[in-house]
mmCIF file of the N, C-alpha and C atoms, coordinates in Angstrom:
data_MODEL
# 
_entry.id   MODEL 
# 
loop_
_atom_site.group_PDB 
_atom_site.id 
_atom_site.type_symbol 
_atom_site.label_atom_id 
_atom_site.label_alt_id 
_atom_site.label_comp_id 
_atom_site.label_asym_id 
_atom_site.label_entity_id 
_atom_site.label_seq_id 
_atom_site.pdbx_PDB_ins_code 
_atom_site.Cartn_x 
_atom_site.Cartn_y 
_atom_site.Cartn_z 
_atom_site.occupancy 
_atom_site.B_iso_or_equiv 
_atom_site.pdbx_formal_charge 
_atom_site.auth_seq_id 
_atom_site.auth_comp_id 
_atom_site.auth_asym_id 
_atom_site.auth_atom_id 
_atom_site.pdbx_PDB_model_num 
ATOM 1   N N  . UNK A 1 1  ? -172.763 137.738 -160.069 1.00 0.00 ? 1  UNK A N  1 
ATOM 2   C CA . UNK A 1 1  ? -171.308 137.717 -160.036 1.00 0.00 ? 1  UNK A CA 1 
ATOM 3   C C  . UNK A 1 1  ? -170.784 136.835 -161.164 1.00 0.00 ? 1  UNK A C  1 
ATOM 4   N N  . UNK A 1 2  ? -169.640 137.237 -161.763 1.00 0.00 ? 2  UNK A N  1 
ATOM 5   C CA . UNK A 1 2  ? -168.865 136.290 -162.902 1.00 0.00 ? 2  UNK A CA 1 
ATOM 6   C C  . UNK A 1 2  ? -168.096 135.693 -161.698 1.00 0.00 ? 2  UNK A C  1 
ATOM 7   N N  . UNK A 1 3  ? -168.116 134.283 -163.038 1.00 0.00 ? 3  UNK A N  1 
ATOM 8   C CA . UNK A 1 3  ? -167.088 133.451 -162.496 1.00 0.00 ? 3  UNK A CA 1 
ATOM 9   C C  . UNK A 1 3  ? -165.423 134.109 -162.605 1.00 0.00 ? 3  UNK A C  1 
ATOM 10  N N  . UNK A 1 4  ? -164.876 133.521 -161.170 1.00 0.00 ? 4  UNK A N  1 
ATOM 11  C CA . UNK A 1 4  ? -163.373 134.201 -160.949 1.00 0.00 ? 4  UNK A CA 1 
ATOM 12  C C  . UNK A 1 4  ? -162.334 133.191 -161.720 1.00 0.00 ? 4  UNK A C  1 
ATOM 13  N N  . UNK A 1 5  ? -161.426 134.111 -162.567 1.00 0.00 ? 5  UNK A N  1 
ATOM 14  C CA . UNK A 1 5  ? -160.808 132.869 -163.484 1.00 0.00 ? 5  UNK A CA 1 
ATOM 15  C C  . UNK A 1 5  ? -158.902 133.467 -163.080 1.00 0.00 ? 5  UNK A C  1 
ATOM 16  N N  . UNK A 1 6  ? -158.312 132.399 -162.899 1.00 0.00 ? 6  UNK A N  1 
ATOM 17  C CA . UNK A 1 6  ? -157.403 132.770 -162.220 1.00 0.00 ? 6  UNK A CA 1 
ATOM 18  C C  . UNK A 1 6  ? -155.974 132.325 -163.384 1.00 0.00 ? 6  UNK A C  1 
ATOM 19  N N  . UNK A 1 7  ? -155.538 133.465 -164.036 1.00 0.00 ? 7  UNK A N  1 
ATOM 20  C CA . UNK A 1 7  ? -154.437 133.132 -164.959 1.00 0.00 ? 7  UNK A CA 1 
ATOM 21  C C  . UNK A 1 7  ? -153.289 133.333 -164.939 1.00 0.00 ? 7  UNK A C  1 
ATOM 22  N N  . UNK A 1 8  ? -152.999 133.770 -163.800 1.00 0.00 ? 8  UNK A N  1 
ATOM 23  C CA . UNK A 1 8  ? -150.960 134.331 -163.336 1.00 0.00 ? 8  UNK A CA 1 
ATOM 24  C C  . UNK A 1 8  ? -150.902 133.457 -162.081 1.00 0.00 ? 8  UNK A C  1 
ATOM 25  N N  . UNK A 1 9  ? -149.543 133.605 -161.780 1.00 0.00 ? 9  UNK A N  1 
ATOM 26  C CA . UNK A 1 9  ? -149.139 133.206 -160.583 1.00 0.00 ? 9  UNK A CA 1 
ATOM 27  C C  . UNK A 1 9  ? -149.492 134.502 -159.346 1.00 0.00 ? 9  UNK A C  1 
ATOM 28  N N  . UNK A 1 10 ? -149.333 135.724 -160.284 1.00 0.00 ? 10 UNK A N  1 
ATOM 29  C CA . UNK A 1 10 ? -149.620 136.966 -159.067 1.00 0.00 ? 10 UNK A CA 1 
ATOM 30  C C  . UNK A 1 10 ? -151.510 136.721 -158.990 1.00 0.00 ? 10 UNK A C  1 
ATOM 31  N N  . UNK A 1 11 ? -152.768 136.318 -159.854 1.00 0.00 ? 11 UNK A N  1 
ATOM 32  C CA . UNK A 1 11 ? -153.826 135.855 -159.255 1.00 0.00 ? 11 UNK A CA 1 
ATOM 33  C C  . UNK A 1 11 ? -153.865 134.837 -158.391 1.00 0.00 ? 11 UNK A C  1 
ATOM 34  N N  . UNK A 1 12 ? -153.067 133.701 -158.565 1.00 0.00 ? 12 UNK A N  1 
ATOM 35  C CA . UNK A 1 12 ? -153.054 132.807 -157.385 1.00 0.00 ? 12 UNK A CA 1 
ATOM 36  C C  . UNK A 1 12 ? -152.801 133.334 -156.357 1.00 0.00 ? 12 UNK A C  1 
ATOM 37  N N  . UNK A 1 13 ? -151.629 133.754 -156.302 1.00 0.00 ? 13 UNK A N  1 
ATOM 38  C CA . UNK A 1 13 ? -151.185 134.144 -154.850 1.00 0.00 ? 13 UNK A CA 1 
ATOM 39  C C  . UNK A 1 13 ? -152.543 135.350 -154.085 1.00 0.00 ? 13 UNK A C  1 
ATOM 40  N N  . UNK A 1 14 ? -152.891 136.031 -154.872 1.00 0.00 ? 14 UNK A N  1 
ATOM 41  C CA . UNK A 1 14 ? -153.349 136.751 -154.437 1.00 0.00 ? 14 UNK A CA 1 
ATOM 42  C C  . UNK A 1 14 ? -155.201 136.069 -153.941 1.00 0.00 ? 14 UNK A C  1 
ATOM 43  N N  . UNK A 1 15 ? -155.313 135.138 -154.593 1.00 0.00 ? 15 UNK A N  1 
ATOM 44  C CA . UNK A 1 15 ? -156.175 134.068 -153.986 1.00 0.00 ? 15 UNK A CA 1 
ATOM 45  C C  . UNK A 1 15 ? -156.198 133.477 -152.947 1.00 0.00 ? 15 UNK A C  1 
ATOM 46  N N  . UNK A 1 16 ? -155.085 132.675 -152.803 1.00 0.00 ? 16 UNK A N  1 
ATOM 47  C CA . UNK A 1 16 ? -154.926 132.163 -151.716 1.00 0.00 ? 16 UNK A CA 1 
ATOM 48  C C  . UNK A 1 16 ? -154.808 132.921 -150.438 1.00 0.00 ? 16 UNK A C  1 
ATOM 49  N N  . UNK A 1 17 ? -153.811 134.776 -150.864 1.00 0.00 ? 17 UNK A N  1 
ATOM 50  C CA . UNK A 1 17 ? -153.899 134.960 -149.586 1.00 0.00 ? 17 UNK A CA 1 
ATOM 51  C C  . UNK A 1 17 ? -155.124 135.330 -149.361 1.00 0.00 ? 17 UNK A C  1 
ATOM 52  N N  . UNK A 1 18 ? -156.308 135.732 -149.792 1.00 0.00 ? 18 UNK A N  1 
ATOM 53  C CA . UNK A 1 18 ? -157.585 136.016 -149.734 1.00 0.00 ? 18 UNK A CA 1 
ATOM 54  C C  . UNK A 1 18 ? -158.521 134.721 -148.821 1.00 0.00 ? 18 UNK A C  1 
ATOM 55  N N  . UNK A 1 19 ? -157.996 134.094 -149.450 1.00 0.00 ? 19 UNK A N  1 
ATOM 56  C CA . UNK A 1 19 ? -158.335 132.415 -148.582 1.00 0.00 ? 19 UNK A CA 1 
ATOM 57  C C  . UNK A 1 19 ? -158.019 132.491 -147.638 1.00 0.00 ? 19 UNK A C  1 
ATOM 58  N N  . UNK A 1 20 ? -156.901 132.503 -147.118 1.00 0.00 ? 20 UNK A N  1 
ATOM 59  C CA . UNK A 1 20 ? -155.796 132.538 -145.874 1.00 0.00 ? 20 UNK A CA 1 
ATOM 60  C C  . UNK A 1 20 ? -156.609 133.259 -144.574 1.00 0.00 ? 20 UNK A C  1 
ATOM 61  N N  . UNK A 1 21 ? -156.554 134.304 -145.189 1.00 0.00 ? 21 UNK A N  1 
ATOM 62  C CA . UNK A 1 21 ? -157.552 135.898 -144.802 1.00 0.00 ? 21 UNK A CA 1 
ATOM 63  C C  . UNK A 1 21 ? -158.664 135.213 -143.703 1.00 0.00 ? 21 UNK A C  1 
ATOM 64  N N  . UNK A 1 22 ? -159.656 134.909 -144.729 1.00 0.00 ? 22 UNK A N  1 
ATOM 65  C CA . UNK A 1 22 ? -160.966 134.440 -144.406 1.00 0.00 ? 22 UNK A CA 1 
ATOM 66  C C  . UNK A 1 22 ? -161.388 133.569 -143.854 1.00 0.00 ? 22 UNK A C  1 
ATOM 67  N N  . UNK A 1 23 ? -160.317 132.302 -143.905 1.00 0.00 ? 23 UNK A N  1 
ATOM 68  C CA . UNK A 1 23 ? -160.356 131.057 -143.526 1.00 0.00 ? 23 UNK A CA 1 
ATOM 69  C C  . UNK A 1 23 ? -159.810 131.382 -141.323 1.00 0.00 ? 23 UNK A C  1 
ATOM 70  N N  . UNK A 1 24 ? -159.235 132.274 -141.808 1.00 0.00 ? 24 UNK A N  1 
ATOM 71  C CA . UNK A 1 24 ? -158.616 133.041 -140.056 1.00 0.00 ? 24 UNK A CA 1 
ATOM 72  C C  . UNK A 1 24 ? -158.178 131.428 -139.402 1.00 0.00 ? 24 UNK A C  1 
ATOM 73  N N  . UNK A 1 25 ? -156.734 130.905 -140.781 1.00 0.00 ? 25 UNK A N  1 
ATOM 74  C CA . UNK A 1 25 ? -156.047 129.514 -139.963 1.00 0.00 ? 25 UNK A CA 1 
ATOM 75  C C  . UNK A 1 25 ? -156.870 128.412 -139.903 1.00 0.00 ? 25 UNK A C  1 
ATOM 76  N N  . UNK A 1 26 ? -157.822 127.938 -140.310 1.00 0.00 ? 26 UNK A N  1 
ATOM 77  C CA . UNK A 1 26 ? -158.641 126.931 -140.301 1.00 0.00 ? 26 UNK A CA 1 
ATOM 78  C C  . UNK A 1 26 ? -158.539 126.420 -141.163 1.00 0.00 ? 26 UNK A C  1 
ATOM 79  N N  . UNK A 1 27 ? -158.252 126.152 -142.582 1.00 0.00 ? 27 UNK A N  1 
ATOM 80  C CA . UNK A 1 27 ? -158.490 125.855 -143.276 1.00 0.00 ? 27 UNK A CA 1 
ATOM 81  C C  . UNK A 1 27 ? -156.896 125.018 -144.495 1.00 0.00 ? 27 UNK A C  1 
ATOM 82  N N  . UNK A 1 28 ? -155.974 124.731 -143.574 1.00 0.00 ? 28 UNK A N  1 
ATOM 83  C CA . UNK A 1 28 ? -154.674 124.444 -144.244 1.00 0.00 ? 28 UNK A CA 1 
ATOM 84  C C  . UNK A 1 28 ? -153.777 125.469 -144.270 1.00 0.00 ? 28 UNK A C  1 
ATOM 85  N N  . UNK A 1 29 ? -152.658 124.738 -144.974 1.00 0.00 ? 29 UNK A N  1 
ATOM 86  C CA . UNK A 1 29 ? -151.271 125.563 -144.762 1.00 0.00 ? 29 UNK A CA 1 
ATOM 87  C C  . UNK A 1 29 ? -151.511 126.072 -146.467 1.00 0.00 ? 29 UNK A C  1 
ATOM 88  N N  . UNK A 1 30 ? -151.450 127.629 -146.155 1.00 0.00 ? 30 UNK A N  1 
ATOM 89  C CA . UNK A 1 30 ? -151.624 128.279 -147.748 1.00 0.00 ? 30 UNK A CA 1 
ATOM 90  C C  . UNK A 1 30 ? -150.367 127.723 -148.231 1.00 0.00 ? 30 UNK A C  1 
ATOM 91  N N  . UNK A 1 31 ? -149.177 127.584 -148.238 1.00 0.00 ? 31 UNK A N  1 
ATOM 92  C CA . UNK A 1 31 ? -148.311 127.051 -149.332 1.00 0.00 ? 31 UNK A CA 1 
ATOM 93  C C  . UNK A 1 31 ? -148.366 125.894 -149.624 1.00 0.00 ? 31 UNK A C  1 
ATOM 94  N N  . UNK A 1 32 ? -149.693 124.788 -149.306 1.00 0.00 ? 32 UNK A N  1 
ATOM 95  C CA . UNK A 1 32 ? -149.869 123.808 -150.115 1.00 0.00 ? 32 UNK A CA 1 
ATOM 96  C C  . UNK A 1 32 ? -150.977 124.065 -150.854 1.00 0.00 ? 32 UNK A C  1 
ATOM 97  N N  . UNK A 1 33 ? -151.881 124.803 -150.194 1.00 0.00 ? 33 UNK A N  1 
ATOM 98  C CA . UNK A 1 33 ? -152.703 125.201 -151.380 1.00 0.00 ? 33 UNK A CA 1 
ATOM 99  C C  . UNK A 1 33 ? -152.148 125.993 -152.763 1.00 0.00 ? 33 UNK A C  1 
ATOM 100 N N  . UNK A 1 34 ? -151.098 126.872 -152.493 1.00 0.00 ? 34 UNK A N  1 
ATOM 101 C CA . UNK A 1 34 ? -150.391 127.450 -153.799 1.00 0.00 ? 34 UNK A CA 1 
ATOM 102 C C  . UNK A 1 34 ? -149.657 126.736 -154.023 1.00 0.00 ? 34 UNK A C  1 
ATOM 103 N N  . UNK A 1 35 ? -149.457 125.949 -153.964 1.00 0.00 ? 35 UNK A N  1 
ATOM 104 C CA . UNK A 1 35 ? -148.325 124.943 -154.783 1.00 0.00 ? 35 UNK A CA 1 
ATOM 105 C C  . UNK A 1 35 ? -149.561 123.911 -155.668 1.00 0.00 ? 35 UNK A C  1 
ATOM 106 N N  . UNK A 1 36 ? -150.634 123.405 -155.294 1.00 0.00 ? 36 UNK A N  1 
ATOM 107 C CA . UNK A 1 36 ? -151.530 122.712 -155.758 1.00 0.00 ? 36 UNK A CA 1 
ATOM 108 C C  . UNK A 1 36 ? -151.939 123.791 -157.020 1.00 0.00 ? 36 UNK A C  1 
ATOM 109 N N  . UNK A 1 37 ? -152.446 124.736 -156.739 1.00 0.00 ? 37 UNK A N  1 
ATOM 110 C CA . UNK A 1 37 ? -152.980 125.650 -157.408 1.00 0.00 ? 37 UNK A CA 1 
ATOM 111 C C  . UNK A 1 37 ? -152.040 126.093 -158.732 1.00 0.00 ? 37 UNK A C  1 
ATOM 112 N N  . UNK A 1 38 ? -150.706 126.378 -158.504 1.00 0.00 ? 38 UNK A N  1 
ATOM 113 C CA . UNK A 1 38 ? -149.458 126.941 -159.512 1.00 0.00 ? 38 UNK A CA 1 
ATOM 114 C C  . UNK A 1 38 ? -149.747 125.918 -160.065 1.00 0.00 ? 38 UNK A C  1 
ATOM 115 N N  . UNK A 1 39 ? -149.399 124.453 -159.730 1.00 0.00 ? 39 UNK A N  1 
ATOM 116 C CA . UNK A 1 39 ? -149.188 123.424 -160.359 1.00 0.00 ? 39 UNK A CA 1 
ATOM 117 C C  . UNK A 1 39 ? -150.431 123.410 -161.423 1.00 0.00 ? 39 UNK A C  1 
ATOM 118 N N  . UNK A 1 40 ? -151.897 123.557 -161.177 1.00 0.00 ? 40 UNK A N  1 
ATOM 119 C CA . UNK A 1 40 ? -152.781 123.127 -162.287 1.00 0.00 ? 40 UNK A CA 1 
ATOM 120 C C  . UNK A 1 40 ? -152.642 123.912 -163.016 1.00 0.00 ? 40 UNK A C  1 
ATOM 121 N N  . UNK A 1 41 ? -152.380 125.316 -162.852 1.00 0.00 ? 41 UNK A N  1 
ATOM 122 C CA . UNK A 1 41 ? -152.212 126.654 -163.680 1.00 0.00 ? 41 UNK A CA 1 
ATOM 123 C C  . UNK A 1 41 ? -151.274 126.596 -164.389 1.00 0.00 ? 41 UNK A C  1 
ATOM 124 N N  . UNK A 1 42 ? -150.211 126.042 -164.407 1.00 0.00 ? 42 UNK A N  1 
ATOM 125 C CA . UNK A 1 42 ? -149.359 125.370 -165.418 1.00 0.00 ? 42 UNK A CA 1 
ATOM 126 C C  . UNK A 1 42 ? -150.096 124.501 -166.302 1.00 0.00 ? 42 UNK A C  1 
ATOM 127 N N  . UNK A 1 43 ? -150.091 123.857 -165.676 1.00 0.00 ? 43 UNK A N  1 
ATOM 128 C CA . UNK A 1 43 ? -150.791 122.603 -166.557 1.00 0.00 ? 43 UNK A CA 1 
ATOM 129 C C  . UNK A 1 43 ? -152.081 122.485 -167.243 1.00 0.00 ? 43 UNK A C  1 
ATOM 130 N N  . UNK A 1 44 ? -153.250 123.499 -167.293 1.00 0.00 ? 44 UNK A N  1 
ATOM 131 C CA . UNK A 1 44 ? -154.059 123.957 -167.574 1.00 0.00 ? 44 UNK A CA 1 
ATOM 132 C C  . UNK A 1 44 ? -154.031 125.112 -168.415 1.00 0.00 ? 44 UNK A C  1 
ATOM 133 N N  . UNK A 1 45 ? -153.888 126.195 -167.336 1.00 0.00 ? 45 UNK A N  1 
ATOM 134 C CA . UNK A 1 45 ? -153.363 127.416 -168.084 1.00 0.00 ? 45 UNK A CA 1 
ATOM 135 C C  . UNK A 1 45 ? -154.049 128.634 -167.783 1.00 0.00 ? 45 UNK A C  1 
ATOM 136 N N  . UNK A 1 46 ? -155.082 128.253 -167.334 1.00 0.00 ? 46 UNK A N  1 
ATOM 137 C CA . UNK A 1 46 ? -155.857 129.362 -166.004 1.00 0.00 ? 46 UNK A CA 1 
ATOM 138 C C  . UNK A 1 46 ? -157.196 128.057 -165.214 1.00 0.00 ? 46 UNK A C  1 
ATOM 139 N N  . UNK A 1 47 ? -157.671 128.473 -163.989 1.00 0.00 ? 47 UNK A N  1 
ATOM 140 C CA . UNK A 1 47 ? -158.702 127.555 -163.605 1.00 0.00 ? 47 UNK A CA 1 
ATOM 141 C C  . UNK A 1 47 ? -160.031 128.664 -163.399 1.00 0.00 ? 47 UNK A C  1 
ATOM 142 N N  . UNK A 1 48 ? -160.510 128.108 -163.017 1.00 0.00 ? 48 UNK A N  1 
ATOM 143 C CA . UNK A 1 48 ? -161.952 128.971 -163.069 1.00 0.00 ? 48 UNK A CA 1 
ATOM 144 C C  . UNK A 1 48 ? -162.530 128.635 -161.748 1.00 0.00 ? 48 UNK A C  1 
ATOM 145 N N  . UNK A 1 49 ? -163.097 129.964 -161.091 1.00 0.00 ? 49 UNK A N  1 
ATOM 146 C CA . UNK A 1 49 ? -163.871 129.125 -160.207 1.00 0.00 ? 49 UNK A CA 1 
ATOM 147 C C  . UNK A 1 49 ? -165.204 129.917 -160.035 1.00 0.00 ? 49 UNK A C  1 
ATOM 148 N N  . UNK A 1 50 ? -166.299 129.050 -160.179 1.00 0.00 ? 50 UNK A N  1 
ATOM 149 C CA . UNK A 1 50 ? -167.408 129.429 -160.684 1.00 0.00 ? 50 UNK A CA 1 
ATOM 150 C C  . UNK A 1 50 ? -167.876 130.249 -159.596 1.00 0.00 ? 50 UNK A C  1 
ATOM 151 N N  . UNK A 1 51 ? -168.934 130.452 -159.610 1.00 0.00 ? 51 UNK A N  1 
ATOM 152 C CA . UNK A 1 51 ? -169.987 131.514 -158.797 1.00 0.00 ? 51 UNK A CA 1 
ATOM 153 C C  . UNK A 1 51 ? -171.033 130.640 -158.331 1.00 0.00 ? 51 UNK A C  1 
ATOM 154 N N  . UNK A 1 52 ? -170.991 130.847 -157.007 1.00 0.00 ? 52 UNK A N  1 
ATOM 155 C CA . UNK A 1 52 ? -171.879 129.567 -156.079 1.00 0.00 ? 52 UNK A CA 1 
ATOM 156 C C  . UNK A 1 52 ? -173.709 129.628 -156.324 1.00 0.00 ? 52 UNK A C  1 
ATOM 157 N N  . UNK A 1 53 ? -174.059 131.141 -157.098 1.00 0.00 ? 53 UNK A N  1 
ATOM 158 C CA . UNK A 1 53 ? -175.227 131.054 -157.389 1.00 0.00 ? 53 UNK A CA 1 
ATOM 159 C C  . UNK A 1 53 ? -175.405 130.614 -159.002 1.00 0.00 ? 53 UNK A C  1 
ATOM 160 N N  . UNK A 1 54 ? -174.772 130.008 -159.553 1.00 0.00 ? 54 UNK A N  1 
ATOM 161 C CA . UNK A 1 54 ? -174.612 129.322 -160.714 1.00 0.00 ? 54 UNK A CA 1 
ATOM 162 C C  . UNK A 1 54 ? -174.704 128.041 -160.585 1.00 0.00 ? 54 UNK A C  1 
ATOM 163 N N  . UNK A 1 55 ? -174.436 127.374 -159.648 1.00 0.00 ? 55 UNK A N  1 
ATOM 164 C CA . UNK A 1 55 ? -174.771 126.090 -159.204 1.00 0.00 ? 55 UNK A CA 1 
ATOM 165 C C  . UNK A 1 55 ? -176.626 125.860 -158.755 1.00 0.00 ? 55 UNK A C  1 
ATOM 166 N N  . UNK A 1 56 ? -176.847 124.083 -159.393 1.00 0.00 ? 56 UNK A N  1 
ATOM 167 C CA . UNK A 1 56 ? -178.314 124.392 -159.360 1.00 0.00 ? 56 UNK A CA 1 
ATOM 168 C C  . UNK A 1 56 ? -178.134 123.728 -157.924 1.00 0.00 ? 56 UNK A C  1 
ATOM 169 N N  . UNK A 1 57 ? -179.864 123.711 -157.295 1.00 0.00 ? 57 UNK A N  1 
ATOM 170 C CA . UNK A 1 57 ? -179.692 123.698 -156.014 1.00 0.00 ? 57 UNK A CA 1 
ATOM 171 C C  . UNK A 1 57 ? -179.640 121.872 -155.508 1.00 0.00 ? 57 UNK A C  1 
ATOM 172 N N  . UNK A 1 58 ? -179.638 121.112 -157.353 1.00 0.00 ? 58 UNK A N  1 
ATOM 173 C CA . UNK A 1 58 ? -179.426 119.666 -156.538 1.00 0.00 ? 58 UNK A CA 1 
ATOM 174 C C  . UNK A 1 58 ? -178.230 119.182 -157.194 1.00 0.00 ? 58 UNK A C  1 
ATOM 175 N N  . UNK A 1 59 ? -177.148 119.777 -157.352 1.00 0.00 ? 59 UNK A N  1 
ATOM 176 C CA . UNK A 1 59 ? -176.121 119.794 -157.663 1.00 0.00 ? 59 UNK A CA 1 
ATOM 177 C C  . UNK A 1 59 ? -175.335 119.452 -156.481 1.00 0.00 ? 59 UNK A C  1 
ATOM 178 N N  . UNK A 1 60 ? -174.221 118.258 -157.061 1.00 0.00 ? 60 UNK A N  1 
ATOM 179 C CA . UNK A 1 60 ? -173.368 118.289 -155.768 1.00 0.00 ? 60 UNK A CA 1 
ATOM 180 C C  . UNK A 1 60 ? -171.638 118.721 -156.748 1.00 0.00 ? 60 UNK A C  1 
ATOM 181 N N  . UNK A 1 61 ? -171.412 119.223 -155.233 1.00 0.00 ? 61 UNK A N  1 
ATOM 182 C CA . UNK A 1 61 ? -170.100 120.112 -155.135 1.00 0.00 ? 61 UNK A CA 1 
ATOM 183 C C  . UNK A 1 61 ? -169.464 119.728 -154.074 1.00 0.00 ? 61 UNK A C  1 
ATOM 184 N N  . UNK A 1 62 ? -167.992 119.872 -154.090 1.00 0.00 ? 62 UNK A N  1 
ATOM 185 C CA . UNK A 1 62 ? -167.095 119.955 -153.226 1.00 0.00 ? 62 UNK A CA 1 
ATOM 186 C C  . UNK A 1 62 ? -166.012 120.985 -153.220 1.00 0.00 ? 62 UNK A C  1 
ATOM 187 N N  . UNK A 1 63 ? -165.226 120.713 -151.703 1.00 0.00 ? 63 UNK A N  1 
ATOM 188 C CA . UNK A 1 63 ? -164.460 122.127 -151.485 1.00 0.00 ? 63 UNK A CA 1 
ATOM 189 C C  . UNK A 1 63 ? -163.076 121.494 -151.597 1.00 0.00 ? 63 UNK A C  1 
ATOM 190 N N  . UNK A 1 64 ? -162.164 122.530 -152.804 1.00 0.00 ? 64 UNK A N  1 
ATOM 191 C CA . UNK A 1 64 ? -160.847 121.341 -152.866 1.00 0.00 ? 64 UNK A CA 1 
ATOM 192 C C  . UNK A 1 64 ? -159.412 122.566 -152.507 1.00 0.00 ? 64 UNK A C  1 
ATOM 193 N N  . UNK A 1 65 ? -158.519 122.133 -152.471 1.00 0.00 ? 65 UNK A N  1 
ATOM 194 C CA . UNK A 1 65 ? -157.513 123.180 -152.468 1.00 0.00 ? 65 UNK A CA 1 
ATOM 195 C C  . UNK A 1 65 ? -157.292 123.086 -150.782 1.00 0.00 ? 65 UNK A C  1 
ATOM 196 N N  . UNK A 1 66 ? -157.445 122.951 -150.371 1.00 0.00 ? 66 UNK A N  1 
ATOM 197 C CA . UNK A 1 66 ? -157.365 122.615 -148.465 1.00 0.00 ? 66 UNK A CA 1 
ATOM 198 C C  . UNK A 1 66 ? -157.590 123.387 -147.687 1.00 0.00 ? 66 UNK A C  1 
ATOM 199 N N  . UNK A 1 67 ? -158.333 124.543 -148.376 1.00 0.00 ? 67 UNK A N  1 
ATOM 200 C CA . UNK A 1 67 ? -159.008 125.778 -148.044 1.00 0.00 ? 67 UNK A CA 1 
ATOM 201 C C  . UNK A 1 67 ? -160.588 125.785 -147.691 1.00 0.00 ? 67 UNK A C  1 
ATOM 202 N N  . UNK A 1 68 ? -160.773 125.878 -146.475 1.00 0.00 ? 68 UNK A N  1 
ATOM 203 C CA . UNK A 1 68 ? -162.007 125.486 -146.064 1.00 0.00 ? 68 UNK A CA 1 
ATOM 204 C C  . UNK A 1 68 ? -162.322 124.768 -146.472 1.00 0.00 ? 68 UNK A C  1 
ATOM 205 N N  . UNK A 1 69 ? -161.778 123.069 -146.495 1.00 0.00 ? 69 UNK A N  1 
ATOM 206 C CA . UNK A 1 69 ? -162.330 121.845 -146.639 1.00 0.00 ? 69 UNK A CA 1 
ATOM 207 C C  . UNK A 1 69 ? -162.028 120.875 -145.476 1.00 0.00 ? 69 UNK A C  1 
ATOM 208 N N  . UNK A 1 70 ? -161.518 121.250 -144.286 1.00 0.00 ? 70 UNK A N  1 
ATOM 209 C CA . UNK A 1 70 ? -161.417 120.639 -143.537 1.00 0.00 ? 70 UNK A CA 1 
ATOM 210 C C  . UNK A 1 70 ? -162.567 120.456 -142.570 1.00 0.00 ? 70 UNK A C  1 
ATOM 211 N N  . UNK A 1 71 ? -162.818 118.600 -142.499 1.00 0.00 ? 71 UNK A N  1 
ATOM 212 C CA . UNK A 1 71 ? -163.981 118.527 -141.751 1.00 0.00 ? 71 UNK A CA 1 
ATOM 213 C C  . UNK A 1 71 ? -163.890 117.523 -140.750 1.00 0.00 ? 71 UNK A C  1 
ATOM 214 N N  . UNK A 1 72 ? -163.988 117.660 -139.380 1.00 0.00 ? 72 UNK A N  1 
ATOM 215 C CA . UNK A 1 72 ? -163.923 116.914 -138.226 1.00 0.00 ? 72 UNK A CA 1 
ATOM 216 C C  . UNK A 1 72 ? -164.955 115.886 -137.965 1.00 0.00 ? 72 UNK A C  1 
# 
């Protein structure tokens, strides 16, 4: 899989609701995640988000955007 690179506001949105989707409410309120998200995409100008088998296996990672990062 290529990495997913996200350069409009209509890819965000359409991210997040994909998130939204999957996450089935667990995972934050999608309009703070798209507001986080618009905001770097401005300010950046697209973000990238890599492909989880591209990561080596002693690599550390985290989950950001408030989308399935919530942990009890």
């Amino acid at each position: 899989m290529v990495d997913l690179i996200l350069r409009s506001k209509t890819d965000v949105e359409g991210f997040v609701r994909g998130c939204t989707f999957l996450g089935t409410g667990g995972g934050g309120l999608p309009g703070v995640g798209l507001k986080l998200l618009l905001g770097n995409l401005e300010k950046y100008g697209e973000i990238i988000i890599h492909d989880v088998n591209k990561v080596r296996d002693n690599a550390w990672s985290c989950t950001t955007y408030l989308m399935g990062s919530h942990c009890s």
